[in-house]
Residue frames relative to the residue before (quaternion, step in Angstrom):
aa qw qx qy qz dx dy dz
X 1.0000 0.0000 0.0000 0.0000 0.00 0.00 0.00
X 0.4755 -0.7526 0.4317 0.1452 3.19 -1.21 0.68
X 0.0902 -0.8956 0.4338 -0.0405 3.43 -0.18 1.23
X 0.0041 -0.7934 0.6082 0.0246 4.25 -0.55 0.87
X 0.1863 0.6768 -0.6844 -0.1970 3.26 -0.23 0.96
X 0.7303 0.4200 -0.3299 0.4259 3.89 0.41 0.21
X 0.1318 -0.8172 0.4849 0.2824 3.59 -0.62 0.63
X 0.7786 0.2355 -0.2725 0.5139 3.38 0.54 -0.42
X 0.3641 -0.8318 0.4069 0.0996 3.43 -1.23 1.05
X 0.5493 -0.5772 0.4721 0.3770 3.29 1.12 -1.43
X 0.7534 0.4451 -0.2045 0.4386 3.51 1.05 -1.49
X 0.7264 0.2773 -0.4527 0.4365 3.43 0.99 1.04
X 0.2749 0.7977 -0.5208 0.1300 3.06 0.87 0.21
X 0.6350 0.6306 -0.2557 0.3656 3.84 1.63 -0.48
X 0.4586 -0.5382 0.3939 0.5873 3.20 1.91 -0.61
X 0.6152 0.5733 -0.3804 0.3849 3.60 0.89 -0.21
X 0.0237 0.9007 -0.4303 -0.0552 3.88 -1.29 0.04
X 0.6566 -0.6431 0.2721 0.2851 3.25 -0.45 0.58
X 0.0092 -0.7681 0.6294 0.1174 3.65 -0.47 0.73
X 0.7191 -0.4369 0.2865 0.4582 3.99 -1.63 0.27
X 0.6108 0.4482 -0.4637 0.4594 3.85 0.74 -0.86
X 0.7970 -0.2304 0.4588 0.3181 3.97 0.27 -0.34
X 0.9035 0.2201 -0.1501 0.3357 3.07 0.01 -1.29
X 0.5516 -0.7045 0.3579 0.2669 3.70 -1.36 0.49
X 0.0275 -0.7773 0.6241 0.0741 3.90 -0.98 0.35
X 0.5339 -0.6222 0.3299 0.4679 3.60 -1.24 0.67
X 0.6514 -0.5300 0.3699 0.3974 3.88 -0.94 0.21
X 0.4699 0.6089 -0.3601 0.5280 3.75 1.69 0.22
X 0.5875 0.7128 -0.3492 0.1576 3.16 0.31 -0.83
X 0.5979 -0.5303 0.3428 0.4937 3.42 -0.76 1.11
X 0.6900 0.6150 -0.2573 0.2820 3.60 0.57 -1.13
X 0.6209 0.3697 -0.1513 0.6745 3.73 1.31 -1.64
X 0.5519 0.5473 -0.4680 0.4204 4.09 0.79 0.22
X 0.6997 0.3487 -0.2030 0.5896 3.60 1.13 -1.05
X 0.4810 0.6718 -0.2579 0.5009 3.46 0.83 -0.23
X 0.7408 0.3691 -0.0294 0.5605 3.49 0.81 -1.46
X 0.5308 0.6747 -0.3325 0.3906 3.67 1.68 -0.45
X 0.5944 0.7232 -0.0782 0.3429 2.44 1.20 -2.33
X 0.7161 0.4431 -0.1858 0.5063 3.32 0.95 -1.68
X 0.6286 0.4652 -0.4144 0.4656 3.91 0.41 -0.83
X 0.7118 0.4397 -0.4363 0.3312 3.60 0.64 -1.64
X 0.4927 0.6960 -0.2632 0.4512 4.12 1.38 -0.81
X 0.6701 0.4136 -0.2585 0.5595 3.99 0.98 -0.91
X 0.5312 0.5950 -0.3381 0.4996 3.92 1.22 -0.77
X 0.6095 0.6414 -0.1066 0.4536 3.12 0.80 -1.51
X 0.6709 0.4234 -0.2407 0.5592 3.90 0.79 -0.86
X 0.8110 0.3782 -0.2377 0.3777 3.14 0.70 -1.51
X 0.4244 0.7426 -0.3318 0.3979 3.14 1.47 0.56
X 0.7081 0.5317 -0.0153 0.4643 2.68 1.00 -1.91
X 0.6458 0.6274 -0.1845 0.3941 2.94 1.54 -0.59
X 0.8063 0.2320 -0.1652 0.5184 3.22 1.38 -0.25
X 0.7964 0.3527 -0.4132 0.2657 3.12 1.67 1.20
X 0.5295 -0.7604 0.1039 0.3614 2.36 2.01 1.16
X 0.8137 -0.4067 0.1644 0.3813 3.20 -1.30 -0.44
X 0.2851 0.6908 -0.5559 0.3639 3.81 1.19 0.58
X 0.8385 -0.3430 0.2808 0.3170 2.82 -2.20 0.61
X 0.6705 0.4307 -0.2522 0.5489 4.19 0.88 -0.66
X 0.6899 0.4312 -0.3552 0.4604 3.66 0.52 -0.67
X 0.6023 0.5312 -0.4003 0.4414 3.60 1.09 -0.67
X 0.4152 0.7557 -0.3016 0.4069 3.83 1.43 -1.08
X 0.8136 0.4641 -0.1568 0.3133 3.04 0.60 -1.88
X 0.7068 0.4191 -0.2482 0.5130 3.13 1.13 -1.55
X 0.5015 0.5541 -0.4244 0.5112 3.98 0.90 0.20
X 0.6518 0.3604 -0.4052 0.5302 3.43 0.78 -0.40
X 0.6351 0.6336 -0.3470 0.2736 3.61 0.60 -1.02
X 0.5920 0.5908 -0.1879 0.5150 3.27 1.57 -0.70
X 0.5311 0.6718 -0.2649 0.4432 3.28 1.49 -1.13
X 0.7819 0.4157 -0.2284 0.4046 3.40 0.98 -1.88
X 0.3882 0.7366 -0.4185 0.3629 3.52 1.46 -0.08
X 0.7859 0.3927 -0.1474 0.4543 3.11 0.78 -1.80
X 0.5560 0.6124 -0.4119 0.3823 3.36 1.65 -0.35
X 0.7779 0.4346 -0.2020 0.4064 3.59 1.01 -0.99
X 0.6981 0.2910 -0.4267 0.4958 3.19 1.28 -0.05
X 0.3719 0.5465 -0.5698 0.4881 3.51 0.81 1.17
X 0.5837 0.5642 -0.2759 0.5146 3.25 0.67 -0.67
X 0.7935 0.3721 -0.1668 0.4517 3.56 0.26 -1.17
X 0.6515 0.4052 -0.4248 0.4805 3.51 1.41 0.03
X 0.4101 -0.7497 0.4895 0.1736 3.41 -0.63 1.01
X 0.1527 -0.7658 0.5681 0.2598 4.25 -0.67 1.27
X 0.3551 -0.5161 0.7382 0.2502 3.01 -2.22 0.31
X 0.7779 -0.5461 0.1996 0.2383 2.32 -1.92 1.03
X 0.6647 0.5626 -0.1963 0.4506 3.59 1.36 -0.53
X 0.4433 0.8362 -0.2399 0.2161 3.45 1.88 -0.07
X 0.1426 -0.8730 0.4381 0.1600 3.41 0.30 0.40
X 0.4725 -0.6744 0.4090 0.3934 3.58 1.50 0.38
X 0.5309 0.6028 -0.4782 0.3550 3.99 0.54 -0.02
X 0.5932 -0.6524 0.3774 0.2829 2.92 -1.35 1.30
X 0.0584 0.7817 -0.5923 -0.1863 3.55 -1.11 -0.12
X 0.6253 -0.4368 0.2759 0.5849 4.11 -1.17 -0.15
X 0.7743 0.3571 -0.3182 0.4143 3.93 0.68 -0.27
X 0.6185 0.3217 -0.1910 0.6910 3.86 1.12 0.21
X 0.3100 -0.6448 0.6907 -0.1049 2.68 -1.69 1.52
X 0.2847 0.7258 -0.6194 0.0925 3.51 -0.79 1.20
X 0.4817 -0.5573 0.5180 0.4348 3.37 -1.16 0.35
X 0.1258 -0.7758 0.6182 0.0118 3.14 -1.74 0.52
X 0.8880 -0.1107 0.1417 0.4232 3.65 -1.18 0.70
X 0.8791 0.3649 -0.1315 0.2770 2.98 0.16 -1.84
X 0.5463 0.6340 -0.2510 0.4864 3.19 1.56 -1.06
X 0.7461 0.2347 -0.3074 0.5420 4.03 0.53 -0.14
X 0.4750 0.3666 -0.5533 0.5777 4.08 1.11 0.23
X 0.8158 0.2856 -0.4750 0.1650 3.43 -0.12 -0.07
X 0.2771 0.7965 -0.3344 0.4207 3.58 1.62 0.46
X 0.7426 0.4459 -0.0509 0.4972 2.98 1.05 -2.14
X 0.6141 0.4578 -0.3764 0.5211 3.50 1.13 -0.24
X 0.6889 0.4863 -0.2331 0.4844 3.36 1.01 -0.36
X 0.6807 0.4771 -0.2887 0.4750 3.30 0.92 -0.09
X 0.5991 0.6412 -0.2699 0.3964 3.03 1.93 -0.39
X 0.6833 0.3882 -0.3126 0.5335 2.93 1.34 -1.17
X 0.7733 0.3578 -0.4585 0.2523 3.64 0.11 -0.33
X 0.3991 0.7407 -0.4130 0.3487 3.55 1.38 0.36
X 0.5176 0.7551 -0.1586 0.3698 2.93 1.84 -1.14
X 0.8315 0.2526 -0.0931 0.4860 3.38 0.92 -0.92
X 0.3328 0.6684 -0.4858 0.4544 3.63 1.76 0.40
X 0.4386 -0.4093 0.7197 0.3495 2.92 -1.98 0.28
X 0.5103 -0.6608 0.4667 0.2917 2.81 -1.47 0.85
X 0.5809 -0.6124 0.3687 0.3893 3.79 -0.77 0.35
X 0.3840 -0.6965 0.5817 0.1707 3.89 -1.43 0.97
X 0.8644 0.0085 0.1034 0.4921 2.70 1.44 -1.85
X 0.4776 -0.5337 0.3557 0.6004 3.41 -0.56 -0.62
X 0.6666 -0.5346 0.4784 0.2025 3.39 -1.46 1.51
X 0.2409 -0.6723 0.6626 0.2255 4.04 -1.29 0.41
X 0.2651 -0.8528 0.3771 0.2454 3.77 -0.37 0.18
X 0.3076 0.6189 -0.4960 0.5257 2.61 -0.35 2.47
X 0.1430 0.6759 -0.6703 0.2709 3.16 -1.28 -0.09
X 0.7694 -0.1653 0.2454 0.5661 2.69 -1.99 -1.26
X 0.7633 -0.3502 0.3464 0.4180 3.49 -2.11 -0.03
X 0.6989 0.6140 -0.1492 0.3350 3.05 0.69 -0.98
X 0.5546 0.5687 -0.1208 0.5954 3.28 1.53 -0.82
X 0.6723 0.3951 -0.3326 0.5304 3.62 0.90 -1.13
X 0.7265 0.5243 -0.2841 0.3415 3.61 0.72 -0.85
X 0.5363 0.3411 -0.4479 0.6289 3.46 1.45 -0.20
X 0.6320 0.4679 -0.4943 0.3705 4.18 0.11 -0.28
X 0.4447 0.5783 -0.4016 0.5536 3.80 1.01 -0.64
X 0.7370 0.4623 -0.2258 0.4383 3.46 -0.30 -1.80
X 0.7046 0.4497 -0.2557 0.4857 3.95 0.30 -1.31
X 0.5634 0.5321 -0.4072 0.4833 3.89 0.83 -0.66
X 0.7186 0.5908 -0.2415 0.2760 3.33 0.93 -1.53
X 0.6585 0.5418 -0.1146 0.5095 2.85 1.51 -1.29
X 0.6276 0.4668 -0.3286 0.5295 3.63 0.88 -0.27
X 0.4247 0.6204 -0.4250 0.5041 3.49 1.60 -0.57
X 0.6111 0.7590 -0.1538 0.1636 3.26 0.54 -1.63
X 0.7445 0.3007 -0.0506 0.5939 2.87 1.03 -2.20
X 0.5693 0.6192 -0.3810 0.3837 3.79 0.92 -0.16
X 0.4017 0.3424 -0.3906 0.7542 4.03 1.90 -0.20
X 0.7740 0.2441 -0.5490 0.1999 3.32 -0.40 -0.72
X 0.5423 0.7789 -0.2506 0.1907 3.26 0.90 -0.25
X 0.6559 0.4405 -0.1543 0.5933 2.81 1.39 -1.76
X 0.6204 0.5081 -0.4905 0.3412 4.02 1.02 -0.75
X 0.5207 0.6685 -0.3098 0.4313 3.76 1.33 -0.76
X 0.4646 0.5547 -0.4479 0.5253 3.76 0.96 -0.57
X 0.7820 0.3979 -0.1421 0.4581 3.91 0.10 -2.10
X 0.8942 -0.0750 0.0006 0.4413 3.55 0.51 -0.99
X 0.6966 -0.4485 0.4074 0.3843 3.37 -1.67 0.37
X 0.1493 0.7204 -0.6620 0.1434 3.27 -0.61 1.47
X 0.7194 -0.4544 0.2624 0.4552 3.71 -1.68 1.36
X 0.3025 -0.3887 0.7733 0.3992 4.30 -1.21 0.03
X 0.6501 0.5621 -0.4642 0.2142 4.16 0.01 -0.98
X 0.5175 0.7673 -0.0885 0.3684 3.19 1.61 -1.58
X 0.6975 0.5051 -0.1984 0.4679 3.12 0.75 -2.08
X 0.7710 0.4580 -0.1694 0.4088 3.11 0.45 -2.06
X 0.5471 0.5811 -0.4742 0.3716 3.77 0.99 -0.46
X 0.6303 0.5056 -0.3089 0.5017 3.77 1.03 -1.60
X 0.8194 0.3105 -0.3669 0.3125 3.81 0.25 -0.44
X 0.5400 0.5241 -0.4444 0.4860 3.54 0.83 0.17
X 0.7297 0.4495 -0.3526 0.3757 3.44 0.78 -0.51
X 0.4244 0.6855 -0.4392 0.3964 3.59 1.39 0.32
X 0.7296 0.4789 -0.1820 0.4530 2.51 1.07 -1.81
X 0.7876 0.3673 -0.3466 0.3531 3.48 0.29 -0.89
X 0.5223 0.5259 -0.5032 0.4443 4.05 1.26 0.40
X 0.5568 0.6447 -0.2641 0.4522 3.00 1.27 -0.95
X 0.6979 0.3285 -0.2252 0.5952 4.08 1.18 -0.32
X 0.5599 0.5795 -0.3275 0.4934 3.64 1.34 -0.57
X 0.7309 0.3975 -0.2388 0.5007 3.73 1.11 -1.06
X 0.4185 0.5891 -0.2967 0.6243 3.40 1.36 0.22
X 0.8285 0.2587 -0.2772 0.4121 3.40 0.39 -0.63
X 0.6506 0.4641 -0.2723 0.5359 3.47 1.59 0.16
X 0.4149 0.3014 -0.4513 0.7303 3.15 1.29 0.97
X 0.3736 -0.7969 0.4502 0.1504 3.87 0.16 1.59
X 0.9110 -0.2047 -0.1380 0.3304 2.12 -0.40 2.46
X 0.5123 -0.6223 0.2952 0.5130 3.28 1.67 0.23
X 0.3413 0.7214 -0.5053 0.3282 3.96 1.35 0.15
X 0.6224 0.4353 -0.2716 0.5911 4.15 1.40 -1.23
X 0.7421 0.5417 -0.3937 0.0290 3.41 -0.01 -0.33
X 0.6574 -0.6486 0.2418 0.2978 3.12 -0.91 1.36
X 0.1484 -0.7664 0.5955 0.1898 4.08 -0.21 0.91
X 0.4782 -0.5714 0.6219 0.2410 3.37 -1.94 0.97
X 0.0472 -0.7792 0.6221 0.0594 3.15 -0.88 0.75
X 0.6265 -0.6131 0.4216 0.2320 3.37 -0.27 1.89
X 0.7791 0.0025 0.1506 0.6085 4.31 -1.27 0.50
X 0.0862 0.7758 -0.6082 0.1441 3.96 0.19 0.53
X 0.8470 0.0976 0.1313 0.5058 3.25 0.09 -1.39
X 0.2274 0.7257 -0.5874 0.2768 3.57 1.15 1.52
């Protein structure tokens, strides 16, 4: 269990910071960039959750929110070369199940959408903007996680987790524009 009985420490005050193996990196780093994604796309996420409370989606959300926990302190654990990304009792990684269970979820709520004409503006109801906000974030997200994946060994579990969750806010914010009936269509050269 995790315990803070202090919040602020000192041991960055250099720009450096602390990752789970110990060891320290500057607070730039491709790594504490995707890391630092992760976290914003996760605050979007609340302010989501925040306005749809405890129903059957808001409960979704705060299950994912937990998710990005395990996502960043996957992230924050650095592999060796011999790593096979599998969880263990001293390492957190995401794993398999955590993005089938997205994709099942995106399934069913795809189910009850109109089906798409066009591409969607992001908006609508409140609620909708706040999962389009959040989903930007999250696409923010997978674009560090991306570029850290170029430099270092990061989970395939990880990757694929950040891109289903675009996709599946990206059908969730759709479904809060009831059922995709509110949502706002792009209309191509509109205002030429």
């Amino acid at each position: 269990m995790v315990k803070l009985n202090k919040i602020y420490t000192r041991t960055g005050d250099a720009g450096t910071t602390g990752l789970v193996d110990g060891s320290r990196l500057p607070k730039h780093d491709v790594r504490m960039e995707a890391i630092g994604a992760v976290d914003e796309a996760n605050s979007a996420l609340g302010l989501a959750a925040a306005i749809l409370g405890d129903n059957e989606h808001g409960q979704q959300l705060f299950r994912i929110q937990n998710d990005l926990f395990d996502l960043g302190a996957d992230l924050a654990t650095p592999a060796t070369e011999d790593d096979d990304f599998a969880p263990s009792e001293m390492v957190l990684r995401m794993v398999a199940a955590q993005t089938e269970w997205l994709e099942q979820a995106i399934d069913a709520a795809n189910a009850n959408l109109e089906p798409l004409t066009s591409f969607v503006l992001p908006g609508g109801s409140e609620a909708s903007a706040r999962l389009h906000v959040a989903r930007a974030a999250t696409r923010r997200a997978e674009r560090a996680m991306t570029a850290m994946a170029e430099q270092l060994r990061t989970n395939p579990q990880a990757l694929a987790y950040i891109n289903r969750l675009s996709d599946y806010l990206f059908v969730l914010a759709r479904t809060a524009n009831d059922g995709g009936r509110s949502d706002i269509k792009w209309v191509p050269g509109a205002n030429r």
